[in-house]
C-alpha positions in Angstrom: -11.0 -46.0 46.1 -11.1 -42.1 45.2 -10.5 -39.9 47.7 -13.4 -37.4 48.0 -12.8 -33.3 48.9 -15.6 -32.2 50.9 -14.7 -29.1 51.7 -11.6 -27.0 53.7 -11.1 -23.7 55.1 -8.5 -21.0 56.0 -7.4 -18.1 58.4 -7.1 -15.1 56.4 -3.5 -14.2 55.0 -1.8 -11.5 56.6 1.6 -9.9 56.8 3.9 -11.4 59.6 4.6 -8.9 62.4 1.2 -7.3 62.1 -2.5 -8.4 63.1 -1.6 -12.3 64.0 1.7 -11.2 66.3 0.1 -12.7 69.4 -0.8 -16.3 67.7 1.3 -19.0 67.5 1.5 -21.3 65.1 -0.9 -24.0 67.3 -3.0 -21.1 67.7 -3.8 -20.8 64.0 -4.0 -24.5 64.1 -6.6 -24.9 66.1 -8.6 -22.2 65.2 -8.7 -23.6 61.4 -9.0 -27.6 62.4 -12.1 -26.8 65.3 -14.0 -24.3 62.7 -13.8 -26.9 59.6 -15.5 -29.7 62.0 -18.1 -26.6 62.3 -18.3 -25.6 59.1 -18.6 -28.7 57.5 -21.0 -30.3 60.6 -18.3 -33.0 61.0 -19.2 -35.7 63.6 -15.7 -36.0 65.4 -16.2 -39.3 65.9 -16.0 -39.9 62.1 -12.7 -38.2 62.0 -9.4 -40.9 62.0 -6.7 -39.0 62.0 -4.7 -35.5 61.3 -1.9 -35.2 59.1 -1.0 -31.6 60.2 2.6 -29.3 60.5 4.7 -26.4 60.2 8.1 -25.9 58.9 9.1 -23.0 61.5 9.5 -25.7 63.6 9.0 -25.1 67.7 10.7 -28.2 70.1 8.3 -27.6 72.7 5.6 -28.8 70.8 7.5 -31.6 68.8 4.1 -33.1 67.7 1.6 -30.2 66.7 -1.0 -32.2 65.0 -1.7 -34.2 68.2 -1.6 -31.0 70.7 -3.8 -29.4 68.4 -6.4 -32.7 68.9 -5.8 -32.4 72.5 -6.9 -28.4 73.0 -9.7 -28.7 70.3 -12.3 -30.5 72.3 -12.2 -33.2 69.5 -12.0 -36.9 70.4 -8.7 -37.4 72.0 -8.3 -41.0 70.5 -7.9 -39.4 67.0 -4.5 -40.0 65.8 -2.4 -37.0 65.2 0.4 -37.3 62.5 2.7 -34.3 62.2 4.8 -33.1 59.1 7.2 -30.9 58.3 8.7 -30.5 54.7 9.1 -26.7 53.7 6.6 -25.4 51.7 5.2 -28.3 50.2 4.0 -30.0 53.8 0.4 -29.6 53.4 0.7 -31.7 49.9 2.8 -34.4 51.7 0.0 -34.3 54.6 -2.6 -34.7 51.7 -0.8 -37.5 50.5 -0.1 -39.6 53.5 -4.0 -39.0 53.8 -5.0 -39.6 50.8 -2.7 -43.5 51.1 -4.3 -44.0 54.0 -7.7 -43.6 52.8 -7.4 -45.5 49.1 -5.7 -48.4 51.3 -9.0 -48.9 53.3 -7.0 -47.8 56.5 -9.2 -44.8 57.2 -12.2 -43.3 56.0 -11.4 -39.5 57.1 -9.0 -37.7 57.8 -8.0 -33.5 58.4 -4.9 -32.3 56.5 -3.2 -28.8 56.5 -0.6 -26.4 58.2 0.0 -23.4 60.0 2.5 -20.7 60.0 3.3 -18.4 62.7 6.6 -16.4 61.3 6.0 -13.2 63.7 6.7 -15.8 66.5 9.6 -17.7 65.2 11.6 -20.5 68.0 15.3 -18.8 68.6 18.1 -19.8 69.8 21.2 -19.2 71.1 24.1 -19.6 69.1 26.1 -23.2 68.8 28.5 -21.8 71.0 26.4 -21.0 73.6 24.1 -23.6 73.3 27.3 -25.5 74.0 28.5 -23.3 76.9 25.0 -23.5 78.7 24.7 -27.5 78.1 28.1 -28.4 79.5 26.9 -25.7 82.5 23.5 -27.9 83.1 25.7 -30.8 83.5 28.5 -30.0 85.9 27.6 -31.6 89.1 29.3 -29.7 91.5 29.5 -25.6 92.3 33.2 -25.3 91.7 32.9 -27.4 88.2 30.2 -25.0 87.1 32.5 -21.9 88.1 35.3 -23.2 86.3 32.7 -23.4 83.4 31.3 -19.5 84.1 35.0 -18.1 83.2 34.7 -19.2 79.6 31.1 -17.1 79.4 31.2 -14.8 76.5 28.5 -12.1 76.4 27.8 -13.1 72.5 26.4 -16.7 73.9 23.0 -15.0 74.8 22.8 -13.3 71.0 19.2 -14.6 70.0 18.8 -16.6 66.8 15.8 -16.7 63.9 15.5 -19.5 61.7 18.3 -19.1 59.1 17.3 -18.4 55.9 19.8 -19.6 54.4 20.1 -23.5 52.6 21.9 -25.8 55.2 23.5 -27.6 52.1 24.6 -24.7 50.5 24.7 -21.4 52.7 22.6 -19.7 50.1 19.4 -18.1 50.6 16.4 -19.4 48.6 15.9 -15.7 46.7 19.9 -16.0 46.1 19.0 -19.7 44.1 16.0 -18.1 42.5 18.5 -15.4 41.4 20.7 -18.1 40.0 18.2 -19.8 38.2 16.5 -16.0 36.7 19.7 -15.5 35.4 20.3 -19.0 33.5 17.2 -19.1 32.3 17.3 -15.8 30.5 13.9 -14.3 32.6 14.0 -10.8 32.8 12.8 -8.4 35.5 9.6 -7.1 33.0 8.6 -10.8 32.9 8.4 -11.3 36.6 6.6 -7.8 37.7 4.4 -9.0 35.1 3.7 -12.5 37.2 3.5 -10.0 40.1 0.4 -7.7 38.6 -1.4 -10.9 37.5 -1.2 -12.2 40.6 -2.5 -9.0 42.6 -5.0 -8.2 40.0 -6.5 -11.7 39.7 -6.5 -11.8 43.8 -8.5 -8.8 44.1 -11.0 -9.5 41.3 -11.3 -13.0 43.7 -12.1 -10.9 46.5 -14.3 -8.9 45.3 -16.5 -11.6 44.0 -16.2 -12.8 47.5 -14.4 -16.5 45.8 -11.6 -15.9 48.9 -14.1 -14.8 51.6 -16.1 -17.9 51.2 -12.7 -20.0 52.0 -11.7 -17.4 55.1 -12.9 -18.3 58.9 -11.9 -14.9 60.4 -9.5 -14.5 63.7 -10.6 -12.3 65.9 -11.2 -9.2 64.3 -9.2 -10.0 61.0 -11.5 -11.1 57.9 -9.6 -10.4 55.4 -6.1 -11.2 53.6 -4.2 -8.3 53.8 -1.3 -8.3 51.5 -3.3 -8.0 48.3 -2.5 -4.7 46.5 -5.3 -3.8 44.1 -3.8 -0.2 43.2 -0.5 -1.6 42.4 0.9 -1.3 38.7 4.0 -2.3 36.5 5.0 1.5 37.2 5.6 0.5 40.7 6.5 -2.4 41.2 9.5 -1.4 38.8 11.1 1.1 41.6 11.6 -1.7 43.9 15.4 -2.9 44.8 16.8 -6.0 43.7 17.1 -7.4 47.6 19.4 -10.6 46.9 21.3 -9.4 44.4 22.1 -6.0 44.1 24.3 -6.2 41.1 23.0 -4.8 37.7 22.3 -8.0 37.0 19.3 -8.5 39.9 16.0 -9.2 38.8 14.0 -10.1 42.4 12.0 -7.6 44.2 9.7 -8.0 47.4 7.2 -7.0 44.3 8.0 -10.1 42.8 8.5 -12.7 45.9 5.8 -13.7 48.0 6.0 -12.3 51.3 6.3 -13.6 54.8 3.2 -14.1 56.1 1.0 -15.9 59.2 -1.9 -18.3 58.7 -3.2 -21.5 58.8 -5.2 -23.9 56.2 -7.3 -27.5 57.0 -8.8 -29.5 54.1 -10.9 -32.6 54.8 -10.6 -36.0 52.9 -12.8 -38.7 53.0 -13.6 -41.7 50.7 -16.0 -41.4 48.2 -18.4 -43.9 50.0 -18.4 -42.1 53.2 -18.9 -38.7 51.7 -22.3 -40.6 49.7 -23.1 -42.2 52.6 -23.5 -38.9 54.8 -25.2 -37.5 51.7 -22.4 -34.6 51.4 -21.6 -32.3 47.9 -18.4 -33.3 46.8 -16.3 -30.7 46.9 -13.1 -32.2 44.5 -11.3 -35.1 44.2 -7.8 -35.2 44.7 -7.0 -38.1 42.4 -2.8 -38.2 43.2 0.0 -35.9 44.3 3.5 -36.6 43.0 6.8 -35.4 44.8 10.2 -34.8 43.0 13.5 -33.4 43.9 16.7 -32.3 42.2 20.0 -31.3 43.6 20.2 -27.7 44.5 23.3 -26.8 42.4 20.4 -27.6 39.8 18.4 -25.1 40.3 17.0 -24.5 43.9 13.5 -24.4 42.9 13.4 -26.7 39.7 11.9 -29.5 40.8 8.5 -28.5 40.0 9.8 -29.4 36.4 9.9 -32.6 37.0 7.2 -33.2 39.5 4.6 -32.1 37.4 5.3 -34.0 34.1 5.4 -37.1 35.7 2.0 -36.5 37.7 0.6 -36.2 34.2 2.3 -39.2 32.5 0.8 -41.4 35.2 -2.6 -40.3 34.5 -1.9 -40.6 30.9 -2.3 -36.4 30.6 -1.1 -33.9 28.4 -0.7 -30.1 28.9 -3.5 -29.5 27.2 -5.7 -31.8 29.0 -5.8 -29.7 32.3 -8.0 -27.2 32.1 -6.4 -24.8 35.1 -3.4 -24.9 37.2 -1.8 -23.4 40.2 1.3 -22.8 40.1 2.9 -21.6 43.5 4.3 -18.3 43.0 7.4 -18.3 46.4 9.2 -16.0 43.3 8.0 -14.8 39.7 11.5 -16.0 38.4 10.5 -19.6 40.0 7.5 -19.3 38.4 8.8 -18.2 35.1 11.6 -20.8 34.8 9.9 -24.0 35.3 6.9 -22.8 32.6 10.1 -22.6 30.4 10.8 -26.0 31.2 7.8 -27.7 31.0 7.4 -26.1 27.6 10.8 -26.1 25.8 12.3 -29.1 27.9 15.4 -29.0 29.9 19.4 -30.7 28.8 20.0 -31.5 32.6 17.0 -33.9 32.5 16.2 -34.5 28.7 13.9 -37.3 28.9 10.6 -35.4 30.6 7.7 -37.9 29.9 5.4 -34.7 29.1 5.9 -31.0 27.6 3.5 -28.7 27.1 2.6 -24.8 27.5 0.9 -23.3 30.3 -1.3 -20.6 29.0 -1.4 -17.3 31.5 -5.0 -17.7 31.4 -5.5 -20.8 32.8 -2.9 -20.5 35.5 -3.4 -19.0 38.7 -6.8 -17.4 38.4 -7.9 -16.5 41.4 -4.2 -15.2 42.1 -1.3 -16.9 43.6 1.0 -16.9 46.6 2.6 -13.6 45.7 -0.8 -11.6 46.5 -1.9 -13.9 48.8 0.5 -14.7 51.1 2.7 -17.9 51.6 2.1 -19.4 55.5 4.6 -22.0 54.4 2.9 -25.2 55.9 -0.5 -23.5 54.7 -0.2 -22.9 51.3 -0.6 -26.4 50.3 -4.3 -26.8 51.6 -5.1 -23.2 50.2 -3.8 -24.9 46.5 -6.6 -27.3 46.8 -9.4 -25.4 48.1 -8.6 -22.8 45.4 -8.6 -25.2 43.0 -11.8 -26.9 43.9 -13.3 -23.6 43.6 -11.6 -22.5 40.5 -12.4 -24.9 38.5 -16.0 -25.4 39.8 -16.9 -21.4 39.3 -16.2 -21.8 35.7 -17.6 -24.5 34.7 -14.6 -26.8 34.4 -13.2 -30.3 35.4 -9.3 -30.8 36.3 -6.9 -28.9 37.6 -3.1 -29.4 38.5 -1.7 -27.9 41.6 2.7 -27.5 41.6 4.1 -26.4 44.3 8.5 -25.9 44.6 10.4 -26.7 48.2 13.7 -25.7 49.8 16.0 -28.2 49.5 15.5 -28.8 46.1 12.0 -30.4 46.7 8.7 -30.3 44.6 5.3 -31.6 44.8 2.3 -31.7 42.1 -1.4 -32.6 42.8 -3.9 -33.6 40.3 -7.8 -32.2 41.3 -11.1 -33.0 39.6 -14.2 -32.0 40.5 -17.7 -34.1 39.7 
């Protein structure tokens, strides 16, 4: 049974710390999952489940797909499925959906993310959190003033989310750095993926392609990290950040940045969609997930994800008309086009190879412009696609998206 897309929507894209400081990330959830059902003139009664997550993960709200059912005014007896798996989440809540749905099991179903990184969870450090758990537990005043002697003032230091790999201790713009640097890419290359990105994002907004997928928040319309004026000039004076060696290559020009918002795409079957008389939007045929170990190359997988999506459709390269290829660095970017084209010696048997021509990749920009909401960004991927492809006249597109942890997921879209 093909899994129809019929249709999805997004907060704008804006810098973390600015206009979306006071949302959280079940804030942006809800705002994104209630104006789909509106947009789209959804009977909530239709709707079986939601796959939805975040990777800045908050305990308080360890299930945020069913809290988000349970504020929305939708049909508390929808099933709410929450996921969390770096930046490729929204593709794995996509594909649990899309399972679901060829199975039989369900005939709709609501699948995205939302990022709130200007209101990160802390915490205190292990030693605190330590200190303060044995504290809760002593049962009598003198145990707990026994305990208060061993109080250090650095047990109340606040904590962000690391940025660091747990497995490794390394940031994911220190891997990137790694793999730049075995892979030969140079910083021209990647400020090069940076201007194509902002060029191509503004063109899309211009022509109003990224307003038509935006449900503003409050007074916020628009995304705000696009830079029209910018230039290879400029983006050239930026510092190396993780490597400030002669030999650094990446630049907040050239990484995406951190950024708040939220994305929702709805999946049905193909009969339902017919049978409610709705415009298919897309159909997202199959998504395919890889992974490689990190001392591999960080953000490699992608390499391998992708050329097994199109050997089990039987595709070439050539036989995709667009793709969107997530842009979390330039150098990311960069080194898995090398690999998909020239092959790799750490895994020489790829079932496909083929080029990806910069004019069929990442059209309507990519997540360096736009922004990267981490749990968003996969349900942005196939809304832009959907509207890529169908703006110019086209058929198929394949969506590739990297993770931490050495993690990777591809998507295969068509559109009737």
């Amino acid at each position: 049974m093909r899994v129809a897309i019929v249709g999805g929507v997004r907060t704008p894209f804006v810098r973390a710390g600015g206009v979306f400081s006071k949302y959280s990330a079940l804030d942006l959830g809800k705002h994104v999952v209630v104006s789909c059902v509106e947009k789209l003139r959804l009977d909530p009664s239709t709707i079986n489940e939601l796959y939805f997550g975040t990777v800045l993960l908050d305990p308080r709200i360890p299930n945020l797909s069913r809290e988000i059912i349970l504020r929305s005014g939708l049909p508390k007896t929808i099933d709410g499925h929450f996921i969390a798996n770096n930046c490729i989440t929204g593709l794995v809540a996509a594909s649990a959906a899309v399972d679901a749905i060829a199975s039989g099991r369900i005939h709709c179903a609501l699948v995205g993310g939302s990022e709130s990184m200007s209101q990160p969870t802390l915490t205190f450090p292990r030693k605190g959190e330590n200190f303060f758990f044995k504290l809760n537990k002593a049962k009598t005043l003198g145990a707990k003033l026994s305990l208060l002697t061993s109080f250090r003032p650095g047990f109340l230091a606040p904590q962000a989310p690391s940025p660091k790999e747990p497995s490794t201790g390394l940031t994911m713009g220190q891997h990137c750095e790694l793999m730049a640097q075995e892979f030969k890419i140079s910083r021209r290359e990647q400020d090069e993926i940076a201007l194509m990105s902002h060029q191509r994002a503004a063109e899309a907004q211009r022509d109003g392609t990224l307003q038509s997928q935006i449900v503003p928040l409050g007074d916020v319309k628009d995304d705000n990290l696009i830079r029209a004026d910018t230039s290879l000039e400029k983006l050239s004076t930026l510092p190396a950040v993780f490597d400030r060696s002669a030999q650094g290559t990446i630049s907040a020009g050239n990484s995406s940045a951190l950024t708040d918002g939220a994305s929702v795409v709805c999946l049905m079957s193909e009969e339902m969609a017919r049978q409610q008389g709705r415009e298919i939007f897309g159909y997202l045929e199959g998504v395919q997930f890889a992974s490689v170990p990190p001392g591999d190359g960080l953000l490699m997988a992608p390499a391998l994800a992708l050329p097994n999506l199109l050997s089990r459709f039987g595709l070439q390269f050539d036989q995709i008309d667009l793709f969107d290829v997530h842009e979390a660095f330039a150098a990311q970017v960069l080194c898995n086009l090398k690999v998909w084209r020239d092959g790799w010696n750490r895994y020489p048997n790829l079932p496909v190879k083929g080029n990806v021509p910069y004019d069929r990749m990442n059209v309507d920009g990519g997540s360096i412009a736009l922004g990267h909401p981490f749990a968003a960004t996969g349900g942005r991927l196939l809304v832009n696609m959907c509207q890529a492809l169908k703006k110019r006249g086209l058929k198929r597109g394949a969506i590739s998206v990297c993770a931490a942890g050495g993690g990777a997921a591809a998507a295969l879209v068509s559109v009737p």
